[in-house]
C-alpha positions in Angstrom: 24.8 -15.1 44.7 25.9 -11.0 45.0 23.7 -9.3 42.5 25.0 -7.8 39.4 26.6 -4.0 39.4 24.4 -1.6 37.5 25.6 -0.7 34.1 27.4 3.0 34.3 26.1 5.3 32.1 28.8 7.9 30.3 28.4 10.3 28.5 30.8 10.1 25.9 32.2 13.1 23.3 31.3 12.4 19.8 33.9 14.5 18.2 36.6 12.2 19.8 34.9 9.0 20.8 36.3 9.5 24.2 34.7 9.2 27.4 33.7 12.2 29.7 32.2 11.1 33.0 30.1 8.7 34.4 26.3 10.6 34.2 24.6 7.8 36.6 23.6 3.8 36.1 21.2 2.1 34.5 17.7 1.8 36.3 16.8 -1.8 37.6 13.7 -2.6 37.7 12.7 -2.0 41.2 14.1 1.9 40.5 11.7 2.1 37.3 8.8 1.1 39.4 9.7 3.4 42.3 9.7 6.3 39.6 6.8 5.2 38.4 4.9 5.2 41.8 6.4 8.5 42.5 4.8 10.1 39.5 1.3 8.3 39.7 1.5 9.6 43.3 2.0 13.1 41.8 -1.2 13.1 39.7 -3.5 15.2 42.0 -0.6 18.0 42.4 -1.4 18.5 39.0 -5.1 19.1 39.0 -5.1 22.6 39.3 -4.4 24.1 35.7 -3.0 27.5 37.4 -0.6 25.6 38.8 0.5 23.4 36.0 0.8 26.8 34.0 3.4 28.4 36.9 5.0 24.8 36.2 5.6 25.5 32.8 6.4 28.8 33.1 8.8 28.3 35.5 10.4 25.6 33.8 11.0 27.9 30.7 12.5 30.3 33.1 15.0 28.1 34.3 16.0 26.5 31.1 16.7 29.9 29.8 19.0 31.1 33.3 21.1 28.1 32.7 21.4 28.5 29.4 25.0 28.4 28.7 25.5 25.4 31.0 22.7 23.9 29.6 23.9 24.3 25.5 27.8 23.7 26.9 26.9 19.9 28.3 24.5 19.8 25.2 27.2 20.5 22.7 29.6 18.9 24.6 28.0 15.3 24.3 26.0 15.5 20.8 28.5 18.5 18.7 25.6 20.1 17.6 27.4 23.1 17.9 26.2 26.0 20.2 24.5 28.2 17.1 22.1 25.1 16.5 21.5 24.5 20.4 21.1 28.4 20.9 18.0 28.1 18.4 16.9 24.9 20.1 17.0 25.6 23.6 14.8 29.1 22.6 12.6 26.6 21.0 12.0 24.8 24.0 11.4 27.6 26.5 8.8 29.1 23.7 7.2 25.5 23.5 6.9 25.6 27.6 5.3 28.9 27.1 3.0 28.5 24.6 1.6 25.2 26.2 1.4 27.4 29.9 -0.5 29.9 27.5 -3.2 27.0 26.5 -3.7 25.8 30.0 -4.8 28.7 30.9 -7.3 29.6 28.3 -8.6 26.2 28.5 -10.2 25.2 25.2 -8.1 21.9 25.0 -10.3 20.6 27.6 -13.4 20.7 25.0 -16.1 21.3 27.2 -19.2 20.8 25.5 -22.8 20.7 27.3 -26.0 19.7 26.0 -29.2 20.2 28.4 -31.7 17.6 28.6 -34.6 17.8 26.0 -37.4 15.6 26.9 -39.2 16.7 23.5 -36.4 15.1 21.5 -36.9 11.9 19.9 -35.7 10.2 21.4 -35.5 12.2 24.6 -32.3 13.8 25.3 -30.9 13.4 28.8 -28.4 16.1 30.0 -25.2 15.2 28.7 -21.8 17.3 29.7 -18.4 16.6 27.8 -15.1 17.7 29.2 -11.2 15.8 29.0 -9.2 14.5 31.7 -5.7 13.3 32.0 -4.6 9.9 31.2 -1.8 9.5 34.1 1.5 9.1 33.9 3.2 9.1 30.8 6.3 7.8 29.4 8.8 9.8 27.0 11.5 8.7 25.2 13.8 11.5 24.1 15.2 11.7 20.7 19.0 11.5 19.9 19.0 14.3 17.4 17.1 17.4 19.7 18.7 16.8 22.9 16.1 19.8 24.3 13.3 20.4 22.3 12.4 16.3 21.8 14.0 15.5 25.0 13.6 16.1 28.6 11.9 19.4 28.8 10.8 18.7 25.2 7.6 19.2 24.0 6.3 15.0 24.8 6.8 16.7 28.2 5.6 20.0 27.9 2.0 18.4 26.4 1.7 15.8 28.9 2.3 18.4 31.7 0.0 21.0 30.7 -2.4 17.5 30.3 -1.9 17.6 33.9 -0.1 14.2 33.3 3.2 13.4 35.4 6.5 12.6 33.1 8.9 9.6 33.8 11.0 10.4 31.0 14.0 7.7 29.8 17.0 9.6 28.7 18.7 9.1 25.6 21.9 7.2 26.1 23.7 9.7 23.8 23.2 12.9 25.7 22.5 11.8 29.6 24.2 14.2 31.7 22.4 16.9 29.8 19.2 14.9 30.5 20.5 15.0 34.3 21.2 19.0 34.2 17.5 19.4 32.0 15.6 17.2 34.9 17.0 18.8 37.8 16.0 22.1 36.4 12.1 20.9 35.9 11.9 19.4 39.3 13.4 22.6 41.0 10.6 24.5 39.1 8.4 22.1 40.8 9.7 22.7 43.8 8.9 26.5 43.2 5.7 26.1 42.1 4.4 24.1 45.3 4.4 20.9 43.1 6.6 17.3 44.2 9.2 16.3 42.4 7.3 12.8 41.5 5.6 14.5 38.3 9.2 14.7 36.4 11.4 11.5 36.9 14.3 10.4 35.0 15.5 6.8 34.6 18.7 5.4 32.4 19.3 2.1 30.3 17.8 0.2 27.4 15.9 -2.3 29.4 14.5 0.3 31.5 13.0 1.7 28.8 11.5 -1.5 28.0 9.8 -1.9 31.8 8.8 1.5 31.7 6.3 1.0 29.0 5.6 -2.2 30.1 4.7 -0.6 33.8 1.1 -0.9 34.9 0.6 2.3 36.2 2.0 3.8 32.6 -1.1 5.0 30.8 0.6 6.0 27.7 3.7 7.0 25.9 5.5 9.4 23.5 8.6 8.4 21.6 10.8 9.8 18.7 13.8 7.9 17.3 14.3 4.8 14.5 11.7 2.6 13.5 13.3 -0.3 14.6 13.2 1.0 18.1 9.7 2.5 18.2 8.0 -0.4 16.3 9.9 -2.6 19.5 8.2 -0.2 22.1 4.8 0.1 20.2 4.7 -3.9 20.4 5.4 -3.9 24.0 2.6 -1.3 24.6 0.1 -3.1 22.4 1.3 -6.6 24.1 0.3 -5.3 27.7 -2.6 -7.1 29.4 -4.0 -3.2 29.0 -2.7 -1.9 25.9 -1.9 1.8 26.2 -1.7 4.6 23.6 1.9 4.9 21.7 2.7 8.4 20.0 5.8 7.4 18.2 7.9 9.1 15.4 9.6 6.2 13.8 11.1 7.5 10.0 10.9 9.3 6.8 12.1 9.8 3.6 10.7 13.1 2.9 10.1 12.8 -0.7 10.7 16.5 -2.9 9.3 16.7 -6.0 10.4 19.3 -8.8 8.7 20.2 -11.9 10.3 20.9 -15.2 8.9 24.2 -14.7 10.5 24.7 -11.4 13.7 23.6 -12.2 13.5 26.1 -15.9 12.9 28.8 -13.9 14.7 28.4 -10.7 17.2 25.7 -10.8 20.1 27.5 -9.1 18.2 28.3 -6.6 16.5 25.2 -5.6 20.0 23.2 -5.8 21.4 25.5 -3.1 18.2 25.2 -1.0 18.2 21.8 -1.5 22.4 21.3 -0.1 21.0 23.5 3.2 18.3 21.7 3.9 19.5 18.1 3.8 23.0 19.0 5.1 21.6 21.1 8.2 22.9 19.1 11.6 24.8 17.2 9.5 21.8 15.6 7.7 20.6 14.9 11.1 17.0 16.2 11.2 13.9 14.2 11.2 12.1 16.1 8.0 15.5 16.1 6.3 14.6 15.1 2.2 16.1 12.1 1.7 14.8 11.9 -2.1 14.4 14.0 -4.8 12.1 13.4 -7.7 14.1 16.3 -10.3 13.6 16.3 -14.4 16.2 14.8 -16.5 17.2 16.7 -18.9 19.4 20.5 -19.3 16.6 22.0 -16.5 17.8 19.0 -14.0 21.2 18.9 -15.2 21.6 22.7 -13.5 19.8 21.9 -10.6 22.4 19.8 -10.2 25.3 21.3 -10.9 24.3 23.8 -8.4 23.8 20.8 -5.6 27.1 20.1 -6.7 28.5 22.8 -6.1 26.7 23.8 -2.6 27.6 20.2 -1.4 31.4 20.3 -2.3 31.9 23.7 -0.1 29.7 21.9 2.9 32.6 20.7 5.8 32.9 17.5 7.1 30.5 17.0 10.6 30.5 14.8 13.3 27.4 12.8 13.8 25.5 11.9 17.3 27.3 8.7 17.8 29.6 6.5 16.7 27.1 3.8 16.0 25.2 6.0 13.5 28.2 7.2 11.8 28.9 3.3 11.0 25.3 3.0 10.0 25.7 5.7 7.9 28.7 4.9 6.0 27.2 1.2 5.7 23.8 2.4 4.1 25.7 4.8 1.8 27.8 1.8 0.5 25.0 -0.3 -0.3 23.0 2.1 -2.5 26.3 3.6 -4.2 26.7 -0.2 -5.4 23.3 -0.6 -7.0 23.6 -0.4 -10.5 22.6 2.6 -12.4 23.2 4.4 -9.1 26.4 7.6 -9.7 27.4 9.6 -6.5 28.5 13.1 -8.1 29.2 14.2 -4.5 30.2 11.0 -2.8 29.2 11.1 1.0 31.3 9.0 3.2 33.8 9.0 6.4 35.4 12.7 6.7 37.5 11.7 9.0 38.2 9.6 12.0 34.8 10.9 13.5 33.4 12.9 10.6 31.5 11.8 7.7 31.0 14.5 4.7 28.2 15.2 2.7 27.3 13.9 -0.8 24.2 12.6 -2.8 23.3 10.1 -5.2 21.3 9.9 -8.8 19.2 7.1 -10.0 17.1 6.8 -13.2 13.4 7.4 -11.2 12.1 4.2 -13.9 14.6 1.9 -11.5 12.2 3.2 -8.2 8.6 2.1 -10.2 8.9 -1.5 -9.2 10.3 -3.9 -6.6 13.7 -4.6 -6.5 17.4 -4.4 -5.1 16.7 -0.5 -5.6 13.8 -0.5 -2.8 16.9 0.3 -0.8 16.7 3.6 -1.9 13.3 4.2 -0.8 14.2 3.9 2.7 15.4 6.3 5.6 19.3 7.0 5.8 20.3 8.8 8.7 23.3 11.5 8.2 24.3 14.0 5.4 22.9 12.7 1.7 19.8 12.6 -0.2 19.0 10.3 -3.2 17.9 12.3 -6.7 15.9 10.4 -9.2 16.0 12.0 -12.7 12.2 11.0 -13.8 11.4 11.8 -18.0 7.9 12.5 -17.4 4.5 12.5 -14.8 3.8 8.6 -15.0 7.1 7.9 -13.4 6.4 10.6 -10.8 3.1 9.1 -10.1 4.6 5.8 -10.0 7.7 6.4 -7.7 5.4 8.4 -5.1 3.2 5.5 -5.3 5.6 2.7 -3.5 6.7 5.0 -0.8 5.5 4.9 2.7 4.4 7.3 5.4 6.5 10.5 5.9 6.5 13.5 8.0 6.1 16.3 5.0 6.5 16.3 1.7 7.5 19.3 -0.5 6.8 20.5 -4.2 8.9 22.9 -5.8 6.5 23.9 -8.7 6.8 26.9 -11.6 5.0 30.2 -11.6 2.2 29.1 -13.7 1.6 26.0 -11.9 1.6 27.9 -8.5 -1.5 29.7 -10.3 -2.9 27.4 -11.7 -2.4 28.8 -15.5 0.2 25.9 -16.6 -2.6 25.4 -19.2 -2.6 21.7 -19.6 -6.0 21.1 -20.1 -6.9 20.0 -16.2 -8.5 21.6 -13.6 -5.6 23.3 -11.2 -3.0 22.1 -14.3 0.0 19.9 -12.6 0.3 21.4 -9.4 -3.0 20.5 -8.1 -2.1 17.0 -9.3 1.1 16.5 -7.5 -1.1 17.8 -4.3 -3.5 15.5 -4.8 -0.2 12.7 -4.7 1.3 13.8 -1.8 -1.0 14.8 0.4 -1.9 10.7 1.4 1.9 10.1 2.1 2.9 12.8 4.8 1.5 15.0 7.5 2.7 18.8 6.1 2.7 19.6 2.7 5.6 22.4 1.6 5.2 24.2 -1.1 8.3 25.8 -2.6 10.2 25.3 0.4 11.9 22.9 2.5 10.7 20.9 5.4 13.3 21.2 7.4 12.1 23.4 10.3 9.2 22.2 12.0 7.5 25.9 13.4 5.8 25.8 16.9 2.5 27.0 16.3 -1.4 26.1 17.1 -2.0 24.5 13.4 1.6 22.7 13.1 1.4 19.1 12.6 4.4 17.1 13.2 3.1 13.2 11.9 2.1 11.3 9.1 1.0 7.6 8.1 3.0 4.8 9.6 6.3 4.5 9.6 6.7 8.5 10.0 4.6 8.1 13.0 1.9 5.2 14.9 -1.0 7.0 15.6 -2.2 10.3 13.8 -1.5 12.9 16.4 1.1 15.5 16.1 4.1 16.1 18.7 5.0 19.6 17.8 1.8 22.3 18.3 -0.5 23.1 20.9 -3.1 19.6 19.9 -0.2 17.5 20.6 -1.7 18.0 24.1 -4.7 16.1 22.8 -2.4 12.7 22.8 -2.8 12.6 26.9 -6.4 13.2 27.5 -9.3 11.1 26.8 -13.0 12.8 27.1 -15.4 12.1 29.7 -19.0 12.4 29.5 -21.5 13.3 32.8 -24.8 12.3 32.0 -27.6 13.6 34.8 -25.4 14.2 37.4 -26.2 16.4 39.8 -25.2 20.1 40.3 -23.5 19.2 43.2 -21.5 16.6 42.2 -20.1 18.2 38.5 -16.8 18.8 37.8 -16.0 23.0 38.4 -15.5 22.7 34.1 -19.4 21.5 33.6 -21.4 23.4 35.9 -24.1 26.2 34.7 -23.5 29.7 35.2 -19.1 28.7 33.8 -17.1 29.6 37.2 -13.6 28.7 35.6 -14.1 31.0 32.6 -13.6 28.3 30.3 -14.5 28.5 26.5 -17.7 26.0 26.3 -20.3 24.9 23.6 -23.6 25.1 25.3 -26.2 23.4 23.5 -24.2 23.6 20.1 -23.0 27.1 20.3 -20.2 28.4 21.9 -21.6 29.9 25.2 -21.6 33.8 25.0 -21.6 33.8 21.7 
């Protein structure tokens, strides 16, 4: 029997539906073990960290020579629009940077040595602590940042600067600029003395599947639905050696305004509020999906402003035809629960547009299970649910059924900021909606919005399960931490220590000798 033809893979334009051309075809199985073995073959190339910071470098270099090719096929295949994929793509190179910065330096490698003390009790042998890589790692790139969460994205970046190779799977929705993005990172291989093994490519859902499954996989990053990771987290955990799984699965993003907030500002919030869940089309990860606002006159402007700031927004075209029907699906069922209103009623735009809206609910139908759980839960495109509460209780009470999210924000008054609300409590109201949120997400906004996740040394991009499965972060320089485990030397020989743990620090590297940092 002739075996089967592989499965094309298209990349298709959302803003018509239409076909462009056939990218490649779906990896069999054979091709995602040869990729595999390519990479793990690769893992030595990457030992010295000079060299994985030229890598990097290089890489960012590239990315930013072929920029307008590479934001044209972006654009072309998710309409993202090429102001959006300007900021992204400069996003991407600074996140190849920044890691190529912290290879260098060196403190992610945690070198810590303590010398034997035989007066100890007990005695103390000599004991010297440094990370190593994990091996080859498996990304899977996100619909929604064809760059930055993709393949030259920062689950690649951090493994790289790990020293780990990359067989990333592409996201069906964007695969020839995967294609142009991977050729780019193995050229700056190429450049750098480095094989083309430590960044492969492979296509197709069930290649995605035996790439995680892959013995020679030692762990994997992943951002998407939850449906999807939770699959892929299974698999990992179902191996006969289960393997780390850094996934970003959902959130809701809960926003919580005062009475305070809204008195004094609630013009102002409403129009922040339209931007931030509105921005890509409602398409971000950290987008608020529900708003705890007051009832009464203060709430009643904050929304007439959301009202007003949502009405002028245009009709967008989302990633994929699939999640525009998703959309439009989940925004029917919560419009039809009862007590629900839609003052700005989101739905189909046009033939491949949705446009924007939101929804109100009484917060007292949130405080206890029931047909309105619905609203609790992740929907992916242009509208956020507000829930007019009457006083703290049914705050405290809605925050208290929701699961794990990525941030949370407060929008609090002047006096709560300060502390001076005068309520009678230590910190007055603020420092008790703090103290709500902070167990349900991973960054905590104040008087701001959480869309816009900064690249920076103490960003963390996470947050209890579903927003991710596991507690690391994938934007900042310790998502690097995700592909290293630590390693510990105990009397070894001189001779036979790693360059990192040797007396006398011939690398340079920033150490903790004996419980101080050495120099110091």
């Amino acid at each position: 029997m002739a075996a089967a033809a592989a499965a094309p893979v298209w990349s298709v334009d959302p803003r018509t539906g239409k076909r462009r051309e056939q990218v490649a075809v779906e990896a069999t199985a054979a091709e995602v073990d040869s990729a595999v073995r390519a990479a793990h073959a690769a893992r030595d190339a990457l030992a010295d960290r000079g060299v994985r910071a030229a890598l990097l470098r290089r890489a960012a270099g590239l990315l930013d020579e072929a920029g307008e090719a590479v934001i044209e096929a972006a654009d072309a295949e998710t309409a993202l629009g090429p102001g959006r994929l300007t900021g992204e793509l400069a996003r991407t190179t600074y996140q190849l940077r920044s890691f190529a910065d912290l290879v260098e330096e060196g403190a992610f490698l945690d070198v810590r040595i303590d010398h034997a003390d035989p007066a100890l009790t007990p005695p103390r042998p000599d004991l010297r602590r440094h990370k190593i890589p994990l091996g080859v790692v498996a990304v899977y790139s996100a619909s929604n940042f064809p760059l930055a969460f993709s393949v030259p994205g920062g689950d690649t970046a951090s493994a790289l600067a790990a020293g780990c190779p990359v067989v990333v799977k592409a996201h069906p929705d964007h695969p020839a600029t995967s294609e142009l993005c991977a050729a780019l990172l193995r050229r700056a291989a190429d450049e750098t003395g480095l094989p083309a093994g430590v960044l492969q490519l492979v296509h197709g859902f069930q290649a995605g599947l035996d790439l995680v499954r892959h013995p020679l996989v030692a762990a994997a990053g992943f951002t998407g639905s939850v449906r999807g990771g939770r699959a892929l987290y299974d698999a990992a955990a179902a191996r006969p050696h289960p393997i780390p799984f850094h996934g970003e699965l959902g959130s809701l993003n809960p926003v919580v305004v005062t009475e305070a907030a809204a008195a004094e500002r609630a013009e102002q919030i409403g129009a922040g509020l339209a931007g931030s869940m509105t921005l890509g089309t409602g398409q971000f990860c950290v987008k608020p999906g529900l708003v705890l606002a007051p009832a009464g006159p203060a709430g009643d402007r904050l929304l007439t402003a959301l009202t007003d700031a949502v009405s002028d927004t245009e009709a967008g075209v989302l990633l994929d035809q699939r999640m525009r029907e998703a959309f439009l699906g989940g925004v029917r069922g919560r419009a039809e629960l009862p007590d629900v209103e839609a003052p700005v009623t989101p739905g189909a735009g046009g033939e491949h547009t949705v446009s924007a809206g939101f929804l109100t609910v009484p917060a007292a139908r949130l405080t206890a299970d029931g047909p309105h759980d619905l609203l609790l839960e992740e929907c992916f495109g242009p509208v956020t649910v507000v829930a007019r509460y009457t006083d703290e209780a049914e705050i405290g009470a809605v925050l208290a059924r929701l699961p794990g999210n990525l941030s949370a924000t407060l929008h609090l008054g002047d006096a709560e900021v300060a502390g001076t609300d005068g309520d009678g409590t230590d910190g007055g109201l603020g420092a008790r909606l703090l103290a709500r949120v902070t167990p349900l997400a991973g960054r905590i906004v104040v008087n701001g919005w959480p869309t816009g996740v900064a690249v920076a040394p103490a960003q963390h991009h996470g947050g209890p399960y579903p927003a991710t499965t596991s507690t690391a972060t994938s934007v900042g320089g310790t998502a690097v931490e995700r592909w290293l485990r630590p390693v510990v030397h105990q009397d070894t020989p001189p001779a036979l220590l790693p360059p990192e743990l040797r007396d006398g620090n011939p690398l340079g590297l920033p150490r903790r000798v004996d419980g101080r940092p050495e120099g110091g």
